[in-house]
N, C-alpha and C positions, 0 to 999 in steps of 0.2 A: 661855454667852456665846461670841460666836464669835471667830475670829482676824481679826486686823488685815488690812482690806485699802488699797489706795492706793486716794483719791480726788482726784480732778483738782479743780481750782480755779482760778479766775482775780484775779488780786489787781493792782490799780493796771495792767491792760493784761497782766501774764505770765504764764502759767502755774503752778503749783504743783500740790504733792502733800501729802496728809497719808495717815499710816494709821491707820483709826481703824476698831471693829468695828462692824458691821452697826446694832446698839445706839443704836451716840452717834449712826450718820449717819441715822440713821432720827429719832432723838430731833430734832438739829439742823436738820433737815430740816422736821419738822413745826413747829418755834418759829419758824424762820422762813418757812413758810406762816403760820401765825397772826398773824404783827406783817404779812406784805403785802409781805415783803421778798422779792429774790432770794438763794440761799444765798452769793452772792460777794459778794453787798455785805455781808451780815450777817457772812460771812467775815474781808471787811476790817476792817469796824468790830472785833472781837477781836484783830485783829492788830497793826492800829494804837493799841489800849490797853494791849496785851502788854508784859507783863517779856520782855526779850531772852535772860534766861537760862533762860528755859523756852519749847519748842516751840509749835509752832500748833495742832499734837493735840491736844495735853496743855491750851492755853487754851479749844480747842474742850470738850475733856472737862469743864473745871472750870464753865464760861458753862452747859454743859446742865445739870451737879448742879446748879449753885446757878437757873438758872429753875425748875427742878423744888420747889427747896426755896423758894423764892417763893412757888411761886404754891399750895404745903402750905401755908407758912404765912397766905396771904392767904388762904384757906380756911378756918382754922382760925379765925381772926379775923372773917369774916363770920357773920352773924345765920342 
């Protein structure tokens, strides 16, 4: 796995940064190709459902395990 680097973001018009590794942004990245979205808007929508007392990395980190574990389980579930 690789080390954490800053990625740039735009949220509600400003700027931001998260550090996340290569990994998550690659992952994040392609989930939000798949739904049709832009990464900043899919961004926001995490942000804006976020517990405050945990980062935007770490809600980014958690949103991609658990897509991932969706869509195992919706897999696992079809015919």
């Amino acid at each position: 796995m690789s080390r954490p680097a800053k990625r740039s973001l735009t949220l509600k018009g400003h700027r931001t940064s998260v550090s996340l590794e290569d990994e998550f942004w690659q992952a994040f990245c392609q989930i939000a190709a798949e739904r049709g979205m832009p990464i900043n808007a899919l961004a926001a929508e995490i942000d804006e459902a976020r517990d405050l007392d945990c980062g935007l990395a770490s809600e980014i980190r958690l949103f991609v395990l658990n897509s991932y574990r969706e869509q195992i389980a919706r897999q696992a579930t079809s015919p």
